[in-house]
N, C-alpha and C positions, 0 to 999 in steps of 0.2 A: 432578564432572569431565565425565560425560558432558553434561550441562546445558552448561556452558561450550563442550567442542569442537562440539558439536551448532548453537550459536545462532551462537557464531561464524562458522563455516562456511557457516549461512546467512544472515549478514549479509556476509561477503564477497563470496559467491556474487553476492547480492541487489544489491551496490553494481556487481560489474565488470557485470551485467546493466544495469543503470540507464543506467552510461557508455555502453556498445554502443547500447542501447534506447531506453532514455528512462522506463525504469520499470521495475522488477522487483525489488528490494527487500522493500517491504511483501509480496509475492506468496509472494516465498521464506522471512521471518524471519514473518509472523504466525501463518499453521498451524504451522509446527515450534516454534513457542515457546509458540502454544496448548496446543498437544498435552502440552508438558513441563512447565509451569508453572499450567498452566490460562488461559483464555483473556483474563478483566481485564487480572491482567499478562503477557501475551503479546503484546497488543494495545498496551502500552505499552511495552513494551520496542519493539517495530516503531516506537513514535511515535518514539522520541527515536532509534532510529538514522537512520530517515528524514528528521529534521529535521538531522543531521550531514550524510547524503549530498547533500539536497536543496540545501542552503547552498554545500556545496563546487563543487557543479555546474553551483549559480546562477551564480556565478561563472564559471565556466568555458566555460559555455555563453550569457552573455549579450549576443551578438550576435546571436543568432539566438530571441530572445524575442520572443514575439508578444504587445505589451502592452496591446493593444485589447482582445482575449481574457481575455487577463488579468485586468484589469480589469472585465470583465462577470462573470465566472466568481466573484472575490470574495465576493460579498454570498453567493451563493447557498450558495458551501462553509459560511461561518457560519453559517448557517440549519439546514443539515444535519448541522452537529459538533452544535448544540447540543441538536435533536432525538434524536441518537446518545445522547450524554452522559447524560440522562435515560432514555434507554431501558439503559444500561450502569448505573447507580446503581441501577434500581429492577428489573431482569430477573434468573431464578436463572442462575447460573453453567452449567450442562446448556444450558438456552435459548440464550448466547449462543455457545455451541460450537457448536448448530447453526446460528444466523446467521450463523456465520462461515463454514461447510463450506457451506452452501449459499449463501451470496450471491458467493461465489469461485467457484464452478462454475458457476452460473448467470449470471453475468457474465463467466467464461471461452465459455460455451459462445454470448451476446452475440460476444463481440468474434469468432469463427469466422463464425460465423450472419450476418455484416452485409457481408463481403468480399464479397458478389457481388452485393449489393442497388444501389438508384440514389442517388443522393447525397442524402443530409437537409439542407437548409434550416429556417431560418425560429428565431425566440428560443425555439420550445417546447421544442426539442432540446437548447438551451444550458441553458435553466431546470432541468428533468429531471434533465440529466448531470451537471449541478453539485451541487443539492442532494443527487442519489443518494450522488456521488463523498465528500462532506460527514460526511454518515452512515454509510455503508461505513466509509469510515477511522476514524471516532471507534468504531466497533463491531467493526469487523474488522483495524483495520490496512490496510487494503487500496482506495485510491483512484482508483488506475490503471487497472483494467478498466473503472470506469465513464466514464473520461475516453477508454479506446481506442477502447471502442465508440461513443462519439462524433465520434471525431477517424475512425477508418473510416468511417461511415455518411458524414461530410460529407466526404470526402477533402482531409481537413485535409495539410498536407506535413509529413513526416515528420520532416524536420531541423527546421523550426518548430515541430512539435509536443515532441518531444523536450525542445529547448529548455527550453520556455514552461511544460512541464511540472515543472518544478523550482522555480521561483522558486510557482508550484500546490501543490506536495508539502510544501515548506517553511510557509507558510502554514496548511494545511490539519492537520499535522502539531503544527505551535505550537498552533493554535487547539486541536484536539484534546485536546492535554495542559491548557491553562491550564482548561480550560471542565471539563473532568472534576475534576480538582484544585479547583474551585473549588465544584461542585455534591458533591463525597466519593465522586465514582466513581472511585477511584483503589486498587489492590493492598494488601492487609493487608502490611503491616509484617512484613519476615523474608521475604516469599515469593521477590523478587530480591534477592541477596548483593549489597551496596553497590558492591565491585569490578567487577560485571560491568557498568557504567555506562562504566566508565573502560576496560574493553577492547572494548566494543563501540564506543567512540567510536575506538580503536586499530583497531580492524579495517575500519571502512567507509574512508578512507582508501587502506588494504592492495587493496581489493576495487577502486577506483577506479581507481590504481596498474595492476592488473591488465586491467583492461578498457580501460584507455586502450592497454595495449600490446597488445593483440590486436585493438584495434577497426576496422583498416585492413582485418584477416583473416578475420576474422569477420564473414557476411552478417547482416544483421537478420532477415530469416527465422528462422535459425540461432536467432539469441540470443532470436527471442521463442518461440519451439518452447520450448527450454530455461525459459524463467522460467515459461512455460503449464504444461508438463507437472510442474516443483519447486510450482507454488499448488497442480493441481489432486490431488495425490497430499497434500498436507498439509491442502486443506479435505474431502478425501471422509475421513479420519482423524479429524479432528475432528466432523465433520458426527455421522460413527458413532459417536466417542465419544458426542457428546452426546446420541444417540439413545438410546442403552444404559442412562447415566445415567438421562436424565428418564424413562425407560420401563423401567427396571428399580427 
């Protein structure tokens, strides 16, 4: 039970964030479902809610997708799921708890860190934030920090970014899941209760719902405070469990 209200919570949480933001989802459901499940399938429970939220949103959001971006970004997310994936199949379960707790902090503390810098240019920064974003998510759940701190550094706009970020999340998310599933990097049998598939695809939805209705009232400052501070208390939890684990 508490497994159930606990992911729930932050998968609804994680969705009305996304509508407001344009991200926050992976941020809020992969530490707290780490922590409870262990990080494989925690990381995979995030994949498949993120691919519910990202779909809905594609939709909802796709006037305002930037598909040139888009498009460049592509190659590079495969490249870096499939790197993940491999390193998820073959890394001990301690190890990737701390990849997850430090690559969320240290890609939080990125997107803070780049607000006052000068604009980045040029394909090396698109190359980077891609493949990174790639591997983060197939390992951590969590693709958006490394896409913010690109979209900040080159002062990408924010309703385009938002956008363009979904039809990204969805993609990245699918890839994610078929490429693990297909190399056996995927949760032992029994660890998530079949049910909880079918209410987490019920609660993103819910979470959408929610954020659509406050998102006139709610500044983005606001909402990305809120999803920063939900990552960075669930990867400094994991980071330490898994500190403890491999060192104890």
């Amino acid at each position: 039970m508490t497994f159930a209200v606990l992911v729930i919570a932050a998968v609804a949480l994680g969705a009305a964030l996304q509508r407001v933001a344009g991200m926050g989802l992976g941020m809020s459901v992969a530490p707290v479902a780490s922590v409870l499940i262990g990080p494989v399938a925690g990381v995979m429970v995030s994949n498949v809610a993120a691919i519910v939220a990202a779909a809905i949103l594609a939709v909802m959001l796709r006037g305002d997708v930037d598909w040139r971006r888009f498009r460049t970004l592509v190659p590079l997310l495969l490249v870096g799921s499939l790197a993940g994936a491999l390193v998820v199949r073959h890394v001990p379960v301690a190890v990737l708890d701390v990849v997850l707790g430090a690559s969320v902090l240290v890609a939080i503390t990125a997107v803070v860190g780049t607000r006052r810098q000068p604009a980045v240019t040029g394909r090396g920064a698109v190359v980077v934030s891609g493949a990174v974003a790639g591997f983060m998510n197939t390992t951590s759940g969590v693709a958006g920090p490394a896409m913010a701190v690109y979209a900040v550094a080159s002062r990408w706009d924010q309703r385009s970014f938002a956008a363009t970020l979904q039809p990204i999340f969805l993609l990245a998310n699918t890839a994610s899941v078929v490429i693990k599933v297909a190399v056996g990097a995927t949760p032992s049998g029994g660890v998530v209760p079949a049910w909880t598939w079918v209410v987490l695809c019920a609660a993103v939805p819910v979470g959408i719902w929610a954020g659509s209705a406050v998102s006139d009232r709610v500044s983005l400052r606001t909402a990305r405070r809120v999803a920063i501070a939900v990552a960075a208390t669930g990867g400094l939890v994991a980071l330490v469990r898994g500190l403890l684990t491999w060192l104890g």
